[in-house]
C-alpha positions in Angstrom: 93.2 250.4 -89.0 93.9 246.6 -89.9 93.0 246.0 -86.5 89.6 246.5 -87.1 89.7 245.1 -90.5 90.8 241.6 -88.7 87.7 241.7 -86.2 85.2 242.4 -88.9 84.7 239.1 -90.4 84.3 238.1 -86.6 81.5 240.3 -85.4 79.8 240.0 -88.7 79.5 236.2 -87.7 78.2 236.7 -84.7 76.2 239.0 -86.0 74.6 236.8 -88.4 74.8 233.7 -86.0 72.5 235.6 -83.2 70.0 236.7 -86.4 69.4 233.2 -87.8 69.2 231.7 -83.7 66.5 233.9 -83.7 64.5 232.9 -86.4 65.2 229.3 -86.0 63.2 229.8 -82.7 59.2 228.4 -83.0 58.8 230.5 -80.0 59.1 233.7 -81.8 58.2 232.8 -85.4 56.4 235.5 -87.2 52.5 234.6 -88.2 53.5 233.5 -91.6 56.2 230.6 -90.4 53.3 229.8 -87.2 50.9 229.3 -90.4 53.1 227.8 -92.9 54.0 224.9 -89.2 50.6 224.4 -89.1 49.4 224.2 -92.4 51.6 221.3 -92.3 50.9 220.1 -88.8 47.3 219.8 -89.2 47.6 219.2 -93.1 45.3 222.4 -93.6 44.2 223.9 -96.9 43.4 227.2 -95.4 44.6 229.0 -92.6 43.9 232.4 -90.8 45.9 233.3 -87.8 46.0 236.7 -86.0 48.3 237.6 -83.1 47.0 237.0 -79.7 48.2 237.0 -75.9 51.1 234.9 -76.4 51.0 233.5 -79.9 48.2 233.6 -82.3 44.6 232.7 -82.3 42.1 231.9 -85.7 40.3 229.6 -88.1 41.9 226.3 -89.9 40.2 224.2 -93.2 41.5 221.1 -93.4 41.5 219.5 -97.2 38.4 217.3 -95.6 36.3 220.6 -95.0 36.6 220.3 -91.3 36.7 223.8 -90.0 39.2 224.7 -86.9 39.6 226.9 -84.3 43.1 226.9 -83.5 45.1 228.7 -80.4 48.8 229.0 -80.5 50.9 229.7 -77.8 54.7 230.5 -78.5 57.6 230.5 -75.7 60.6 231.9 -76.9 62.9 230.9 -74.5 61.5 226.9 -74.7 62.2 227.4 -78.3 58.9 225.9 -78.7 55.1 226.5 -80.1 52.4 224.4 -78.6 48.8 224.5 -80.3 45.0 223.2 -79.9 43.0 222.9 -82.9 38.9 222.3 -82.0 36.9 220.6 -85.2 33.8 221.2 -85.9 32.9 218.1 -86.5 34.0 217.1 -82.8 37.8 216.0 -83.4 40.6 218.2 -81.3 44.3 217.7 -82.4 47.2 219.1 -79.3 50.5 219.5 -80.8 53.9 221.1 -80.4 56.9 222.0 -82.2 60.1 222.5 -80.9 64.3 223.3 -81.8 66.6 221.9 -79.4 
């Protein structure tokens, strides 16, 4: 019985270790950490993403009024998220973010 009591604490660890890797990860945010990167990326006041082939895909206001259209492509195992925002108003921002 104590011998199972001693390797709790250690597979609770790596337990909890292999759970935040996972969400540390750009390449498999959830939509609201893709938004909240982007937001701040792009320094948008609004932001609508849905999920598409490989990330997510959707619209972008900057505080200026320029619209976006913005694709985001995630790669878990880069532990990276690369994204293309098209303006309206002609301007096009490329971009990544990445953990090493």
């Amino acid at each position: 019985m104590f011998r199972y009591l001693s390797i709790l604490p250690c597979l609770l660890t790596l337990l909890l270790a292999t759970g935040c890797a996972e969400t540390n990860n750009p390449g498999s945010w959830n939509k609201e950490k893709v938004e909240t990167q982007m937001k701040s990326s792009l320094k948008l006041a609004e932001i609508a993403l849905a999920p598409a082939t490989g990330g997510f895909s959707g619209t972008g206001k900057a505080e200026d009024g320029e619209t976006y259209k913005i694709t985001v492509t995630q790669d878990p195992t880069k532990n990276r998220l690369d994204w293309k925002a098209e303006g309206d108003r002609g301007s096009n921002e490329d971009g990544s973010y990445s953990i090493d």
